[in-house]
Jmol script that loads the backbone (N, CA, C; Angstrom):
load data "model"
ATOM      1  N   UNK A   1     -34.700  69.033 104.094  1.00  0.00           N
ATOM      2  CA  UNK A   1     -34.138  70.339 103.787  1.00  0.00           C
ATOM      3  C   UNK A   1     -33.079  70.242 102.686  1.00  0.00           C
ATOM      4  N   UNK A   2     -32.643  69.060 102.670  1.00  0.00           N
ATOM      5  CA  UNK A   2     -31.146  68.922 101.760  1.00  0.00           C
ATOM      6  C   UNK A   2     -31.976  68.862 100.086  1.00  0.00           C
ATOM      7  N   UNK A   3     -33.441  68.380  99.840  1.00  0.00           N
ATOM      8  CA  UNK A   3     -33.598  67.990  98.272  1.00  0.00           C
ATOM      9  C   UNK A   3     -33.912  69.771  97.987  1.00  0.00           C
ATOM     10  N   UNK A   4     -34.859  70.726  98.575  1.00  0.00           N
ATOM     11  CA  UNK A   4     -34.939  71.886  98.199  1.00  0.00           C
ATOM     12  C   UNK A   4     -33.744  72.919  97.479  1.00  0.00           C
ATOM     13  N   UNK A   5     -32.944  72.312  98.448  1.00  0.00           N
ATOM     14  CA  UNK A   5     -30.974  73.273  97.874  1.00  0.00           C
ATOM     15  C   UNK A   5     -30.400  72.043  97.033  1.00  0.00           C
ATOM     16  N   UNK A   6     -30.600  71.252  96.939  1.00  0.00           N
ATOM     17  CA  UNK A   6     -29.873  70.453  95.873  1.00  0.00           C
ATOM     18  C   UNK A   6     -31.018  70.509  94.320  1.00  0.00           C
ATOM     19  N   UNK A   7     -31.693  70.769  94.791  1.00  0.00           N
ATOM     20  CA  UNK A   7     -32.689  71.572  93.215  1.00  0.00           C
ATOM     21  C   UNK A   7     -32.516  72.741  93.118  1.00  0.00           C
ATOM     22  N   UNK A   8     -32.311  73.691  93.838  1.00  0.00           N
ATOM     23  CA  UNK A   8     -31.470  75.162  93.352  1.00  0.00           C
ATOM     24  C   UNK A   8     -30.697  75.120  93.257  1.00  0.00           C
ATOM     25  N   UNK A   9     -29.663  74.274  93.461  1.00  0.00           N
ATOM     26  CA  UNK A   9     -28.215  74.449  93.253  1.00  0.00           C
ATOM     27  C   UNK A   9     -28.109  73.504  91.686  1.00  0.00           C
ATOM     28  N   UNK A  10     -28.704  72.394  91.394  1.00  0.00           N
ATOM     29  CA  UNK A  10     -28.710  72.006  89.875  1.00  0.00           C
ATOM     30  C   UNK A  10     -29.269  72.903  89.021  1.00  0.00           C
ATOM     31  N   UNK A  11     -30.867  74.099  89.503  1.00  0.00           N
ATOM     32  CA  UNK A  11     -30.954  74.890  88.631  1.00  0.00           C
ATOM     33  C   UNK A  11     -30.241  76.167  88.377  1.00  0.00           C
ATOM     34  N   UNK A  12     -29.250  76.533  89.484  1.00  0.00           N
ATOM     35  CA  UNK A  12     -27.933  77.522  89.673  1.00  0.00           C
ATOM     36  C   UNK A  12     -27.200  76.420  88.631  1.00  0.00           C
ATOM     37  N   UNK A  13     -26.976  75.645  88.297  1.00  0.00           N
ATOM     38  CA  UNK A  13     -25.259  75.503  87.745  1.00  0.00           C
ATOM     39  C   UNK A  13     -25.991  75.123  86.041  1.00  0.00           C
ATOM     40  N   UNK A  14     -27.556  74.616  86.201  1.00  0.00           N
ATOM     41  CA  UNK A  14     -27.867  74.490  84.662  1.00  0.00           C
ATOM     42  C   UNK A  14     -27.850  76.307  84.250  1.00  0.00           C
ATOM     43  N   UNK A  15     -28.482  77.078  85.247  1.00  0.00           N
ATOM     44  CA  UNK A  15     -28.233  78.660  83.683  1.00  0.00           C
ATOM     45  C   UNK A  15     -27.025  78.986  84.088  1.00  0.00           C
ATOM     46  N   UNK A  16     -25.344  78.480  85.038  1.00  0.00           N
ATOM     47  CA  UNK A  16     -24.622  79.370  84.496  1.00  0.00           C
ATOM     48  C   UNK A  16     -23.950  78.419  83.210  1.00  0.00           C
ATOM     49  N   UNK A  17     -24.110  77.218  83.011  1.00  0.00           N
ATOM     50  CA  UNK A  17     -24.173  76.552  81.769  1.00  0.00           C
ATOM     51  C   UNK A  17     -24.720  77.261  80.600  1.00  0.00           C
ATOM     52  N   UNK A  18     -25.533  77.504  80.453  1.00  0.00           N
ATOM     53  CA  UNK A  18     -26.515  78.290  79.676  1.00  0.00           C
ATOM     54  C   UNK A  18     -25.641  79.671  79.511  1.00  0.00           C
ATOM     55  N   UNK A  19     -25.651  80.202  80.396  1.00  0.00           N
ATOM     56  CA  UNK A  19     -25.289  81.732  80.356  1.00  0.00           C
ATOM     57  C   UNK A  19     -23.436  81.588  79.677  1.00  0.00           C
ATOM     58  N   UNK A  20     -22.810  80.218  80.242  1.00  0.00           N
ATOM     59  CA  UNK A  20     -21.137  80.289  79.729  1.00  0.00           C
ATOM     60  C   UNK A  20     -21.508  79.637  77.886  1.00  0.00           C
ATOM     61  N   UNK A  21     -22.648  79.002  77.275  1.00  0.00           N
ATOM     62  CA  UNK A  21     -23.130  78.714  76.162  1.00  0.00           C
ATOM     63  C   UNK A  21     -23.476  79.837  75.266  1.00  0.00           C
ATOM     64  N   UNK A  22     -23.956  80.393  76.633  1.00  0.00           N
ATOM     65  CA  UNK A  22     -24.376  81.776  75.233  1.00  0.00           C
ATOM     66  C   UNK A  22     -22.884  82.842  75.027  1.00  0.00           C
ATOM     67  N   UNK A  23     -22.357  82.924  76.553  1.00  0.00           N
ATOM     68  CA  UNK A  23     -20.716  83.380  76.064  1.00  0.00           C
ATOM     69  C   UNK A  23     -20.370  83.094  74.519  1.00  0.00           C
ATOM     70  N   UNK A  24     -20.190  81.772  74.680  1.00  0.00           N
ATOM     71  CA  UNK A  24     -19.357  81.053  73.459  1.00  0.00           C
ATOM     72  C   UNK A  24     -20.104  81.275  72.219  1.00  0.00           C
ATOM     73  N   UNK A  25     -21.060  81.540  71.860  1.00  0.00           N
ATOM     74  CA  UNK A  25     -22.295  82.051  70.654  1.00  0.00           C
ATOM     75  C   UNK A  25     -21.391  83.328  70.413  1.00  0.00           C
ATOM     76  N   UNK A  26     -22.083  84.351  71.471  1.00  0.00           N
ATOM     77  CA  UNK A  26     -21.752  85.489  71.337  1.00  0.00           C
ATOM     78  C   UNK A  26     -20.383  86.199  71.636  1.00  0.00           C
ATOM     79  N   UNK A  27     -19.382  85.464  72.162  1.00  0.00           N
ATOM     80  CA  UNK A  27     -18.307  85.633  72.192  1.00  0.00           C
ATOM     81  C   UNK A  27     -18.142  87.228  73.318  1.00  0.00           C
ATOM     82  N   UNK A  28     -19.153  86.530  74.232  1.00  0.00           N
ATOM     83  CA  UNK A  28     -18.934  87.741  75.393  1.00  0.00           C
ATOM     84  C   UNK A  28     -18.358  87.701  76.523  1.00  0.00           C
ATOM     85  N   UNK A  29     -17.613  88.469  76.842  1.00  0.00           N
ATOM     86  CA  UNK A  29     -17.027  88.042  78.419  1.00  0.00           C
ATOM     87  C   UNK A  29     -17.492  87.997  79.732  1.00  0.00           C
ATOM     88  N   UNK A  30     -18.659  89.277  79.526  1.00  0.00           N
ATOM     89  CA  UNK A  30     -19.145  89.530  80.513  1.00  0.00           C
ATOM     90  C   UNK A  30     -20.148  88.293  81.166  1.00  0.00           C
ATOM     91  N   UNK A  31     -20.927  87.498  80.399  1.00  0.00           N
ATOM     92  CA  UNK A  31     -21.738  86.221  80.146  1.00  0.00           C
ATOM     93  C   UNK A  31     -21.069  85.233  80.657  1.00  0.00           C
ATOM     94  N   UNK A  32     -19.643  84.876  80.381  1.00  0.00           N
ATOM     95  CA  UNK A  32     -18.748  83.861  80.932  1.00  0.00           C
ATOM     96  C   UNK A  32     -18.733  84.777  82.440  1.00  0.00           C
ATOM     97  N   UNK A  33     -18.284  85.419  82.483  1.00  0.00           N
ATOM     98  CA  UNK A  33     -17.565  85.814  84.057  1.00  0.00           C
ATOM     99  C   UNK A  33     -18.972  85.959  84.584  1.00  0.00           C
ATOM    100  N   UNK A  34     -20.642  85.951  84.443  1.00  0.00           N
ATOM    101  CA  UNK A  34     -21.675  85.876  85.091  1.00  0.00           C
ATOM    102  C   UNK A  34     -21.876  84.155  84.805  1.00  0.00           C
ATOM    103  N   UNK A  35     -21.497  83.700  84.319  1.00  0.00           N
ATOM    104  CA  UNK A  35     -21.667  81.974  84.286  1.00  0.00           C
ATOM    105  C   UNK A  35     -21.002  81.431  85.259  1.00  0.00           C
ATOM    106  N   UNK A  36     -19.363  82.013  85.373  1.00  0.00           N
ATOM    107  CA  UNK A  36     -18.727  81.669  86.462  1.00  0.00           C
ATOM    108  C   UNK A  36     -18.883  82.012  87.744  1.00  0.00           C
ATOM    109  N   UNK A  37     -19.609  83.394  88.210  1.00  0.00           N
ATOM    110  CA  UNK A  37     -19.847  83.276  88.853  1.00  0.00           C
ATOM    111  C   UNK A  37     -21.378  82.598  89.944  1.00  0.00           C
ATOM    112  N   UNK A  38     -22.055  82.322  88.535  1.00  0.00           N
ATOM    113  CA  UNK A  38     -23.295  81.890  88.671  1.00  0.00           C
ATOM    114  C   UNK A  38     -22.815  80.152  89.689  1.00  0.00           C
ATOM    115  N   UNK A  39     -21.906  79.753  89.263  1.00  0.00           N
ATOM    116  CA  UNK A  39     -21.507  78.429  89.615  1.00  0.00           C
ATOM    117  C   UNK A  39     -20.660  78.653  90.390  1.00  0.00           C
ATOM    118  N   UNK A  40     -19.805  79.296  91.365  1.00  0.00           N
ATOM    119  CA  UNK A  40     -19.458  79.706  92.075  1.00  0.00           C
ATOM    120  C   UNK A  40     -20.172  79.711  93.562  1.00  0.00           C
ATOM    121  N   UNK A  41     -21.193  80.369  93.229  1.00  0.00           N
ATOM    122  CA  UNK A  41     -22.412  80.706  94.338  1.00  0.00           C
ATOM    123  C   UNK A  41     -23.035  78.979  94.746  1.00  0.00           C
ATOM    124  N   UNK A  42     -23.667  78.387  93.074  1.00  0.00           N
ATOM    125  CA  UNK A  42     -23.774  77.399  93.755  1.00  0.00           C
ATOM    126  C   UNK A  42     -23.031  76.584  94.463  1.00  0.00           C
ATOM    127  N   UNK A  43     -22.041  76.430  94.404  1.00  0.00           N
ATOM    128  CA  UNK A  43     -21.010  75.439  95.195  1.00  0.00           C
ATOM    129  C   UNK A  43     -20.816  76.052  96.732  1.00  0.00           C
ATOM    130  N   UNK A  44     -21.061  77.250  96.422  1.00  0.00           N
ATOM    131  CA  UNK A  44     -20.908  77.856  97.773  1.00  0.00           C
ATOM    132  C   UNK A  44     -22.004  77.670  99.049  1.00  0.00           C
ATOM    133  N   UNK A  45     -22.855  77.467  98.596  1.00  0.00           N
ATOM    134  CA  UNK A  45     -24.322  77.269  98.756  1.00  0.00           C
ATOM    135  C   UNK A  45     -23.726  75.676  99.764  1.00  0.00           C
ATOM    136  N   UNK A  46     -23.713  74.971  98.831  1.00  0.00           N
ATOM    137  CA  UNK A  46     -23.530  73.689  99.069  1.00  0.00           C
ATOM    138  C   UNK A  46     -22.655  73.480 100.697  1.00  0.00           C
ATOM    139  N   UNK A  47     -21.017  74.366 100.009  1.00  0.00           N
ATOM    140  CA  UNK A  47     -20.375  74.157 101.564  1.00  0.00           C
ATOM    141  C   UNK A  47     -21.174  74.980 102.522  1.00  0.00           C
ATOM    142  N   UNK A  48     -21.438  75.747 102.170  1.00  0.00           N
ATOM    143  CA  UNK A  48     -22.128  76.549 103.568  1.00  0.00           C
ATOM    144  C   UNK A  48     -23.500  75.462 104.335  1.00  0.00           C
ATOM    145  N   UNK A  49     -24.019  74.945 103.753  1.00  0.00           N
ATOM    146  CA  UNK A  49     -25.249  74.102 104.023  1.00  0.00           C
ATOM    147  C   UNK A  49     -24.127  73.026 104.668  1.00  0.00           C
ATOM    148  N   UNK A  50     -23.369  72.172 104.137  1.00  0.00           N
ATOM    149  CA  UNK A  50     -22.578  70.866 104.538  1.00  0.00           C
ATOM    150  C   UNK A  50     -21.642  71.917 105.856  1.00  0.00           C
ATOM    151  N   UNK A  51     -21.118  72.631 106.012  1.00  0.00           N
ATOM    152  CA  UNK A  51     -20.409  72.947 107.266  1.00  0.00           C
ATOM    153  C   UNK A  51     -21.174  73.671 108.194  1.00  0.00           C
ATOM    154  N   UNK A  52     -22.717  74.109 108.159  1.00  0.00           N
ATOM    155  CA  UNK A  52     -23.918  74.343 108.921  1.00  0.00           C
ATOM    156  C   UNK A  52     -24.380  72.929 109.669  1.00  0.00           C
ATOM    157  N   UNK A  53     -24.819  72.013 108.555  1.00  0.00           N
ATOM    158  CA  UNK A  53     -25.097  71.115 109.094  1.00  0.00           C
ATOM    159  C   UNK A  53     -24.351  70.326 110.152  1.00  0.00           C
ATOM    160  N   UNK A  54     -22.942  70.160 109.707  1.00  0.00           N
ATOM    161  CA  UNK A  54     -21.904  69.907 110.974  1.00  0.00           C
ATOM    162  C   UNK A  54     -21.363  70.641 112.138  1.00  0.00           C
ATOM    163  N   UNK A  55     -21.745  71.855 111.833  1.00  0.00           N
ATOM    164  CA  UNK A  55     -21.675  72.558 113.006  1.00  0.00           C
ATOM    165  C   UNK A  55     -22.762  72.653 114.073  1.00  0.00           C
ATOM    166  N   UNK A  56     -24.236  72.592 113.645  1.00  0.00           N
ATOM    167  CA  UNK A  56     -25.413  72.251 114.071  1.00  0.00           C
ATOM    168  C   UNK A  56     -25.416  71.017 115.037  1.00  0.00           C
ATOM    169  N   UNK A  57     -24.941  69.894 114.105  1.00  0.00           N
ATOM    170  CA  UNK A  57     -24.833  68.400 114.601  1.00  0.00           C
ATOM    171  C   UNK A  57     -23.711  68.289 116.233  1.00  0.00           C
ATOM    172  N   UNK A  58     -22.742  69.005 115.501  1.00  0.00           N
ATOM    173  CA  UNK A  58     -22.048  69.408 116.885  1.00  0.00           C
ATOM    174  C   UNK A  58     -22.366  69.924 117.845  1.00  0.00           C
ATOM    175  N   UNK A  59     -23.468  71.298 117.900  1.00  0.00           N
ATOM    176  CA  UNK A  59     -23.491  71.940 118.924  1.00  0.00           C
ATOM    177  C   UNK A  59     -24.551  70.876 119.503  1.00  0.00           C
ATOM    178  N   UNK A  60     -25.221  70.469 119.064  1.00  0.00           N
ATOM    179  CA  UNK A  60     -26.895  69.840 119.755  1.00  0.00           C
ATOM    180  C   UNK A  60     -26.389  68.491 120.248  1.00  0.00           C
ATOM    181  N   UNK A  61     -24.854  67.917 120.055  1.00  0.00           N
ATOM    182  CA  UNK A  61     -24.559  67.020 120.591  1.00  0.00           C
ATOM    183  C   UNK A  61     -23.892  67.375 121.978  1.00  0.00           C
ATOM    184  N   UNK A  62     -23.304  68.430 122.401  1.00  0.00           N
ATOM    185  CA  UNK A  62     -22.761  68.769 123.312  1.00  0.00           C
ATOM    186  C   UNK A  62     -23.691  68.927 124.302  1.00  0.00           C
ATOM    187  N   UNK A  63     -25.174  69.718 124.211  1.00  0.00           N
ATOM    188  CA  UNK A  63     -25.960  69.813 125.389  1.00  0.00           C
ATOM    189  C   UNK A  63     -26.437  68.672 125.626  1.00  0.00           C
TER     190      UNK A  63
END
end "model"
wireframe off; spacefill off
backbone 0.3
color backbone group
């Protein structure tokens, strides 16, 4: 389950790369603040999966 979200989450942070690249071309803000938040999400992604998984691991150890 972990390689599926760790390939959306590299292709989440390659276009908000892309999208904060084309900012800097076009000198737009709106492009940066959708880049940032594009990479945002992914990281978020990430803790939510890593503090699922430990919370999971926890409960199924208790029964």
């Amino acid at each position: 389950m972990l390689a599926p979200i760790l390939i959306l989450d590299v292709a989440l942070v390659a276009w908000s790369l892309h999208l904060m690249q084309e900012a800097v071309n076009h000198q737009e803000f709106s492009l940066m603040l959708a880049g940032i938040l594009v990479a945002l999400a992914a990281a978020a992604m990430l803790v939510v999966y890593f503090l699922m998984g430990n919370c999971l691991a926890y409960l199924t150890n208790l029964s």
